[in-house]
C-alpha angles and dihedrals in degrees: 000000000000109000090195085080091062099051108090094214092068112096078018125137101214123194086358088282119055108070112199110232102172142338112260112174135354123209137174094267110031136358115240116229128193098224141167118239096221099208095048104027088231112161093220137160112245113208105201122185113239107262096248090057089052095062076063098095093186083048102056088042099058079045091059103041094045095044088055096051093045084050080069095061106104112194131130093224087052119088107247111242103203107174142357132205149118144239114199110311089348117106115182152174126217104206140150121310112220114184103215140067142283124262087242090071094049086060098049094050093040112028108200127014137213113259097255101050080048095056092036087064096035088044084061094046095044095049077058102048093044088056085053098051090054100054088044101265123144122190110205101181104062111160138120090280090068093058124095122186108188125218080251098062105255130128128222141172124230131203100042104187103333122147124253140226107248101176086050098052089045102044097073134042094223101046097059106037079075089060099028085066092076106037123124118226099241079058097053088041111043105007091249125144123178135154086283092056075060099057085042084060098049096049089055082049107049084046093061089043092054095037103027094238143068118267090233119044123167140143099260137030097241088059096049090052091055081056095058080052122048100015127072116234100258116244107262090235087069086068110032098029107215099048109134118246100247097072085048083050096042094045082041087060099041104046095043107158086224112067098211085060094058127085108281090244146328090301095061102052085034080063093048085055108063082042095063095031082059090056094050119106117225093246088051091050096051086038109134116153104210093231083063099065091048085047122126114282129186113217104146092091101056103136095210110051100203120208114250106253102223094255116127105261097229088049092055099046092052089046087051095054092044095042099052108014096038084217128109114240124285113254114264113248108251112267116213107250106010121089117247115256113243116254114268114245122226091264091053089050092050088050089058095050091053089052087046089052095046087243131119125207102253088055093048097061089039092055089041093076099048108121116194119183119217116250127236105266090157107142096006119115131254097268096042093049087050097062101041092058089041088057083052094069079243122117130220122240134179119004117210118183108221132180119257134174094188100046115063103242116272095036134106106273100165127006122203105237089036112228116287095027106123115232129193121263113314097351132175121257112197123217131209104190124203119259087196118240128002085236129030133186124235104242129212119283111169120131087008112133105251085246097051081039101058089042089057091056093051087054090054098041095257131121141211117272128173115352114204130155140217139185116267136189090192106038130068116253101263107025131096130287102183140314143238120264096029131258100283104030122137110239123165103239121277094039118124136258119216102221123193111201130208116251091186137244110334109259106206106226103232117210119267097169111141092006111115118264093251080060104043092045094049093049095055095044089055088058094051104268147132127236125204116175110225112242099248132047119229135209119261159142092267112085122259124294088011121110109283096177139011124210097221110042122231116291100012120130133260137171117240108274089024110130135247118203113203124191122213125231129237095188145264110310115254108240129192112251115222123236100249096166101132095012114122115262096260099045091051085058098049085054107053097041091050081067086047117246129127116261133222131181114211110190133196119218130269084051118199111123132083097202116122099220096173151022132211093226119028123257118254089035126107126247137177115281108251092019116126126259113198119209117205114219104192112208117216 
């Protein structure tokens, strides 16, 4: 029975664009469609949000904003995201469409795979994740689903950066296990997820490629989790006895239970790849026991249940073997009482790859002779020349930046093939794109707003360097003094430009100390500036509930908007007072100011003796601290 049928999105026209042609895969947080983009006839996968997660405003909003900044990441392993919007209780995102299948299906279908076709598929992911880390994404979600292998070959992750729903993963056992099995401990434990959650992920991953089966099994979430924590990830050889050391040594490094052991990002681990890839022998690298690829494999946790595409299973398994691994299947191991299969001829291989492919053969050498020429591009922008080849039923590949004196920077100065030149099918068409002049000059910038400012400097191919401040009688708060290098100076583009921006006109703090808090408050904000009261009171000398400290003194020097803190006082601290009756003169004064209160001598007349015969406050009493004690020297 095909489900498709039931969702009421499929045959829709959503947004008045995207027309929705089939379901192709449901997950906790959103459902995959394949769809058309009606103004550009652009075959594309909406992701639209279930309905009950989009009544949520903050997370749409985190859906949104995340989607738009993963839309920037340019890489040709990373799923493309185009465009982002919503109709009624509908969010979606318009993104690539990659005609294939996840790597969890070829999992499923295969069990375990030989080394190389495993590093041929992690190499790709982690180019990806490596481009992300870079730019300061984090993925957060890595797993086989994520993982798209087109009918072409290539390999590409899904799910840069967007948010998660976390009720959903946590509300049934069944729909998290699938998620739990990647997760790195700190995540478990803290809640932390950084480049290196990512490496922890891949080498789970490139475990299960290389055994068949996750490191931690068990019954419920919460027991696989314990797992993450407190047990190492097994060297694959203890599975699949042959493997070579240096893939125990290269999961072992990846899924570290301690994240500084691990590799930095995906880079890194990327870099200890090829190095043990390198070391590999061919025969380690095409290694693959037959009791591993029967081996146990736990598929009834994963978390995204993808829709069959209609392609025989024995013809899809033999296209995937051929496709990313370029070797025929391995021979199935006898089974007692059923006959052997015959062993499949090259046309029948080929056969299998064409189903794979959704061709037949007819189609294929009638599509073989399509010719399409490249348009002229030449001066448009990026945008522009990438719609027009797009339009073209063309895609565009690589992107290099070149100097030009003719073409305006940012826009197409050379294209590989050049226009006119005819391409096969649904070819790539390569850009370099103009970085303006070899040599720019550094405009003007005073009195420009730092925004307009650094604006200024992207238009001319400059960027912005240092950013200080300083006070100014002349020039608004906010905009720009001067720059270095100077108005005039000769830079290459790209190079930075040192900006010092205006705080205003100085605002001299006056002194609030000992004025109530209403005052005090009232007499900064009339100079311009903020007050902020510090969480706890201190003792002083100020009386309670005045200002007892300022965190910026008397006379020194803020910018309008800047902010004050003042501290309350609770009043002075109560001290005892010593007894200092018959005590000289002198001993009676250090001890007093050692506890610390001021000290004054008050003398009859005659004077001629040095004995303190009296004290202003009793000993053994308490006093202010700071306050004055007064000691009485009778003369005779």
């Amino acid at each position: 029975m095909d489900t498709t049928l039931q969702d009421p999105l499929v045959g829709r026209l959503l947004d008045g664009r995207y027309r929705v042609d089939a379901r192709i895969a449901v997950g906790g947080m959103a459902t995959v469609y394949r769809a058309v983009d009606t103004r550009l006839d652009r075959v594309l996968a909406l992701k639209v949000m279930h309905p009950a997660l989009a009544t949520d405003a903050a997370f749409v909003e985190r859906f949104i904003r995340e989607a738009k900044s993963v839309a920037r990441l340019s890489h040709p392993n990373v799923v493309g995201v185009f465009d982002q919007g919503a109709e009624g209780a509908y969010v979606y995102l318009a993104m690539e469409y990659v005609a294939g299948c996840t790597l969890r299906d070829v999992l499923r279908e295969r069990g375990a795979l030989a080394p190389r076709a495993a590093l041929d598929i992690l190499e790709p992911v982690l180019a990806a994740l490596g481009a992300a880390h870079r730019a300061g994404f984090v993925h957060r979600d890595m797993k086989p689903e994520n993982v798209l292998i087109g009918d072409d070959g290539r390999v590409k992750v899904a799910d840069f950066g967007l948010v998660r729903a976390v009720g959903s993963a946590t509300a049934t056992t069944g729909s998290v296990l699938g998620t739990v099995s990647y997760l790195a401990p700190e995540q478990i434990e803290h809640g932390t997820a950084d480049t290196r959650a990512d490496v922890y992920a891949c080498g789970v991953v490139l475990y299960e490629m290389l055994t068949g089966g996750k490191p931690h099994a068990g019954d419920t979430p919460a027991h696989v989790l314990y797992q993450h924590l407190s047990t190492d990830v097994p060297a694959p050889s203890a599975t699949v006895p042959g493997l070579a050391v240096e893939l125990d040594e290269l999961v072992a490094g990846a899924t570290a239970r301690n994240p500084e052991v691990r590799p930095y990002d995906a880079v890194a681990l990327l870099a200890l790849l090829r190095e043990a890839r390198a070391a590999l022998r061919e025969e380690q690298l095409d290694a693959l026991p037959p009791q591993a690829r029967a081996g146990a494999r736990d598929t009834a946790d994963d978390r995204t249940s993808v829709i069959a595409r209609a392609v025989p299973a024995e013809a899809a398994a033999d296209a995937h073997q051929v496709l990313h691994t370029n070797r025929l299947p391995a021979p199935e191991p006898p089974v007692p009482g059923r006959r052997r299969r015959p062993p499949r001829g090259p046309l029948l291989l080929v056969l299998g790859v064409l189903l794979a492919l959704g061709l037949g053969t007819g189609v294929w050498y009638i599509n073989s002779g399509q010719f399409t020429r490249v348009p002229a591009v030449l001066g448009q922008t990026e945008t522009e020349a990438t719609k027009r080849i797009t339009d073209a039923g063309l895609e565009v590949g690589t992107t290099k930046r070149a100097f030009s004196d003719v073409y305006e920077r940012g826009t197409v100065m050379a294209v590989d093939p050049a226009p006119g030149e005819r391409l096969r099918g649904n070819g790539t068409v390569a850009l370099t794109l103009s970085r303006g002049p070899e040599i720019v000059k550094v405009p003007n910038l005073k009195n420009r707003p730092l925004a307009e400012a650094e604006q200024v400097l992207a238009k001319e191919g400059l960027v912005a360097g240092v950013i200080t401040q300083q006070f100014s009688e002349t020039v608004a708060q906010g905009s720009v003094i001067g720059s270095d290098p100077e108005p005039g100076t000769e830079r290459a583009p790209d190079s930075a430009v040192a900006l010092v921006v205006s705080k205003g006109s100085p605002i001299d703090v006056p002194d609030v100390t000992g004025r109530t808090v209403a005052d005090a408050t009232a007499l900064l904000q009339d100079e311009g500036l903020k007050v902020v009261l510090a969480p706890e009171r201190i003792n002083s000398p100020e009386a309670a509930g005045s200002v007892a400290a300022q965190s910026l003194a008397e006379g020194s020097r803020a910018a309008e908007g800047d902010t004050v803190t003042l501290t309350v006082s609770k009043g002075p601290r109560l001290v005892a007072v010593p007894d200092v009756v018959g005590e000289t003169v002198d001993d009676a004064r250090t001890a007093l100011e050692d506890e610390g209160f001021e000290v004054e001598v008050k003398k009859s007349f005659p004077y001629l003796g040095s004995e303190v015969t009296g004290q202003s406050v009793r000993g053994g009493s308490t006093a202010p601290e700071g306050s004055t004690v007064t000691i009485t020297i009778k003369g005779l």
